[in-house]
N, C-alpha and C positions, 0 to 999 in steps of 0.2 A: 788498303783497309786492314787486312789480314797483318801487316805488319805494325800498324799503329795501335793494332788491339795487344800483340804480343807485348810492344814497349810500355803499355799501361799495365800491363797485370806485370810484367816484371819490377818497373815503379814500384805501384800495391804490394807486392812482395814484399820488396826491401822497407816501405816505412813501416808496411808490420813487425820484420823483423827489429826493426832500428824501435819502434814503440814500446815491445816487448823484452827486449835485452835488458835493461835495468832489473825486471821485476825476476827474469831465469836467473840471474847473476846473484839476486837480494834472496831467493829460493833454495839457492845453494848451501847456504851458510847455514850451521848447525849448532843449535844449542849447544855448551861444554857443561853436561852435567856432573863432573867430578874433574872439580880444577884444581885436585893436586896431579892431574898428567900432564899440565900445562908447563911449560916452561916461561915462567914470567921473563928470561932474559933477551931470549931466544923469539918469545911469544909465538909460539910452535905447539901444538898440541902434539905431544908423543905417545899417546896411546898406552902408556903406562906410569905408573905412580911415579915420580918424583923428589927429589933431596927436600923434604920440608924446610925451612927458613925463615925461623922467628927472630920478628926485628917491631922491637914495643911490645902492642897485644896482635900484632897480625903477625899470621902465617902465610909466606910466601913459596915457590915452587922452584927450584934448578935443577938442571941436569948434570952438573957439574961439581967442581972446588972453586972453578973460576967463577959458576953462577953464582956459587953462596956468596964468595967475596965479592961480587957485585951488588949484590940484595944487599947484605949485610952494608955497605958502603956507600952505595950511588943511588940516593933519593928519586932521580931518573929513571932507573929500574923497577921500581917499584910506585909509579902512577903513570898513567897511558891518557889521551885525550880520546874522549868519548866521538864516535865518528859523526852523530848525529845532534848534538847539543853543545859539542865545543868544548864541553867544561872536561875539568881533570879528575882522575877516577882512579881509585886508590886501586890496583891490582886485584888484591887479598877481596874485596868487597864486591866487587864486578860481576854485571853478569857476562858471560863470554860466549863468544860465536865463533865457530871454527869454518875456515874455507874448506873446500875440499882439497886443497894440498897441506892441509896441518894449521895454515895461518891462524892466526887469533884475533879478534878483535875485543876490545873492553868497553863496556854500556854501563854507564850511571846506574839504569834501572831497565825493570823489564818494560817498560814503554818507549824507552828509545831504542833497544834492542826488536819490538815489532816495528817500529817507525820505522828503521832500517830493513827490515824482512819487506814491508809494503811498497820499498822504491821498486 
């Protein structure tokens, strides 16, 4: 008896864990309130200000000569797919969420950016 009761709560265990992972992982991520530290190339938040990179009316971010000439060049670099709605999301416009190792993510708007915080 005593051992069927241990393999049930270690079960219960793990599907709490396994239920709750998504939403500590989505909790993680942190608003990027000043996204010229971001490296739009990179998409690395580096914790300090950044090569500005104006390309049209928008201002973009590198940490480099090679980022600028990427921005400056490769349309690619400069729009990201939004991880909650699919759609494409101009950099420079985004709102941004940082992992906790630097990563960045781009949001349309601030409702897909909580959409994504609520998984």
């Amino acid at each position: 008896m005593l051992k069927s009761k241990k393999k049930y709560s270690a079960i219960l265990i793990l599907c709490l864990l396994i239920a709750t992972a998504g939403t500590v992982l989505a909790e993680q991520l942190r608003r990027v309130t000043d996204i010229s530290h971001v490296c739009m190339v990179n998409n690395e938040d580096m914790g300090k200000p950044q090569i500005p990179v104006k390309v049209g009316d928008q201002t973009y971010y590198g940490c480099c000569k090679m980022c600028i000439g990427t921005l400056n060049n490769d349309r690619k670099a400069r729009f990201a797919v939004d991880p909650v709605s699919g759609k494409e999301v101009d950099k420079a416009k985004a709102v941004i969420g940082a992992k906790p190792n630097g990563e960045v993510l781009y949001f349309e708007n601030e409702k897909t950016f909580q959409s994504f915080q609520a998984r």
